[in-house]
C-alpha positions as CSV (number, residue, x, y, z in Angstrom):
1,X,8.9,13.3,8.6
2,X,6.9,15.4,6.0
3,X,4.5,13.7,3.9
4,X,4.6,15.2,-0.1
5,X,1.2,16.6,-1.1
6,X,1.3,14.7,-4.1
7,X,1.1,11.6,-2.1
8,X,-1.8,13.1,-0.4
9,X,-3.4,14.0,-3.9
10,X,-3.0,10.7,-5.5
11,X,-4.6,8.8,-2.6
12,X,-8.0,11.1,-3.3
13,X,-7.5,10.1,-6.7
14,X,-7.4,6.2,-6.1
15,X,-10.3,6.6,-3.5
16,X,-12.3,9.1,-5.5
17,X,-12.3,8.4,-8.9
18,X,-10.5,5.1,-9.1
19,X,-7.9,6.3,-11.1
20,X,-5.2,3.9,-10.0
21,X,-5.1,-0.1,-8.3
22,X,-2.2,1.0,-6.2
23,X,0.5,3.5,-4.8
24,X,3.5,2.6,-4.2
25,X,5.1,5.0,-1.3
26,X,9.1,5.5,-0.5
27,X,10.7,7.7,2.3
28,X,13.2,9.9,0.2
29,X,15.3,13.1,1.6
30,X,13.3,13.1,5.3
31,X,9.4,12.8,2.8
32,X,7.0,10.2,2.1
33,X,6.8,10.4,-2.1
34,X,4.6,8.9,-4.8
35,X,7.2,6.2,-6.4
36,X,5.3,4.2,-8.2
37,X,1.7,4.6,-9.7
38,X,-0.7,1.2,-11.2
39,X,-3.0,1.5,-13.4
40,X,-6.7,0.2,-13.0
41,X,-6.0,-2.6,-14.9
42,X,-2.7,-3.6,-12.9
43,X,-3.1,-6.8,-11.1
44,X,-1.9,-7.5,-8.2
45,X,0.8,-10.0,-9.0
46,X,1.7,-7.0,-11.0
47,X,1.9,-5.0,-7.6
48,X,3.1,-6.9,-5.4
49,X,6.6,-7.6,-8.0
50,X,6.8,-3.8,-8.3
51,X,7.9,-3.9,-4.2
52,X,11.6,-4.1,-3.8
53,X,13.2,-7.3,-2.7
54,X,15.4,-5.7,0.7
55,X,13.9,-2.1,0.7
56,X,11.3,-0.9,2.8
57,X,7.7,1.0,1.4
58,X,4.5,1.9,2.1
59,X,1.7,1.0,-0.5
60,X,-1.6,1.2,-0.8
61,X,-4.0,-1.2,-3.1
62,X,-7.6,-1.0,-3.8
63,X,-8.7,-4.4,-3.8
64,X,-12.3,-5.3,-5.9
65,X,-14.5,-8.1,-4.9
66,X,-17.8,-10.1,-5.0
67,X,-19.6,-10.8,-2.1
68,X,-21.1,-14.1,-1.8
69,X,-24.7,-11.9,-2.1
70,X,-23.1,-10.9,-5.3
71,X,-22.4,-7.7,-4.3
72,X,-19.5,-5.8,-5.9
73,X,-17.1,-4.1,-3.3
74,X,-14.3,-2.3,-3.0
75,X,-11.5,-2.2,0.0
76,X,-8.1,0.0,0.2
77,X,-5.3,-1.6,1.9
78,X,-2.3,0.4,3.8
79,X,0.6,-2.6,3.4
80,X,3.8,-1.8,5.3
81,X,6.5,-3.7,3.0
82,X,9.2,-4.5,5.8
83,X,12.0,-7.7,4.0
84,X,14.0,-9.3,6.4
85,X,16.5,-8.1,3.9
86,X,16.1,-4.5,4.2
87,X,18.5,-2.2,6.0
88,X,17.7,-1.9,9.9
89,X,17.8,2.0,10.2
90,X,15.6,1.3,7.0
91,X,13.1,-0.6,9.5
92,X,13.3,1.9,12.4
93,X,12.6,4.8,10.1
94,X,10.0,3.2,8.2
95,X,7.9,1.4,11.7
96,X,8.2,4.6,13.5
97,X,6.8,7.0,10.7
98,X,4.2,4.8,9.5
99,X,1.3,5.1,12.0
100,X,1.6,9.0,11.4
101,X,1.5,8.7,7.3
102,X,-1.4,6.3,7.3
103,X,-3.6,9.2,8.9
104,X,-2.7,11.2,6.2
105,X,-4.8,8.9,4.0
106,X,-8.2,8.9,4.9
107,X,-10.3,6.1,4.1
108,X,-7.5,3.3,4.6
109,X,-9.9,0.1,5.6
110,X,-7.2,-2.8,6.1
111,X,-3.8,-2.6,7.3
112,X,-1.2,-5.8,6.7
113,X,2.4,-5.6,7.6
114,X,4.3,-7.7,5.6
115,X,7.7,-9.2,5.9
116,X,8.1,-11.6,2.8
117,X,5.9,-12.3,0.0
118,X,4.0,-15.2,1.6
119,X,2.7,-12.3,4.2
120,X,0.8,-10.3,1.6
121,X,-0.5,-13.7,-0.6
122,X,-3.4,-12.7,-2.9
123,X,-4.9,-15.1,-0.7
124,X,-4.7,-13.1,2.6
125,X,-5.7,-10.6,0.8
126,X,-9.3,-12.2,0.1
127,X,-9.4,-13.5,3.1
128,X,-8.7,-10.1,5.0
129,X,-11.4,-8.2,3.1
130,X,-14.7,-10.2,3.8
């Protein structure tokens, strides 16, 4: 599975100069693309209803956040969108590629694999960062 530069590119760009809140990621024509870009002042409710209802992606979000010592901070997340409702060679092709596309994108701090919606709450995702 080949893994577009631009995919590569974009990441840096999110990481880097905090050009984006998230990537949204698609396997298309045996390559991991860029399919969807936010912009830094996305939300994530705004993310998370840009993943498809029964396909598989990949996606990466940069989540901000207070400390309570009133620190700001920053994490990336690698979520591995997976619906029940999603084809099964969809699945295969997405579990078995996904270990090698995340270390393509250095810097990835938290990984969640999600299912469903309530798998990826804005709540886990507080939660997961501290």
């Amino acid at each position: 599975m080949a893994v577009d530069d631009e995919c590569k590119l974009k990441f840096l760009e999110l990481k880097a100069k905090r050009n984006y809140r998230f990537i949204i990621f698609k396997i298309e024509s045996q390559q991991v693309v860029v399919e969807k870009l936010g912009s830094p002042e996305e939300t994530y409710e705004e993310f998370a209803a840009s993943l498809p209802a029964d396909e598989c992606r990949y996606a990466v979000f940069d989540y901000d956040f207070t400390t309570n010592d009133n620190c700001q901070k920053s994490k990336i997340f690698f979520i591995a969108w997976s619906p029940d409702t999603s084809r099964i060679r969809s699945k295969m092709v997405y579990a078995s590629t996904k270990d090698r596309f995340k270390r393509e994108l250095d810097g990835i701090q938290v990984e969640l694999q999600a299912t469903d919606p309530s798998e990826m709450s804005f709540d886990i995702i507080k939660s997961r960062a501290l």
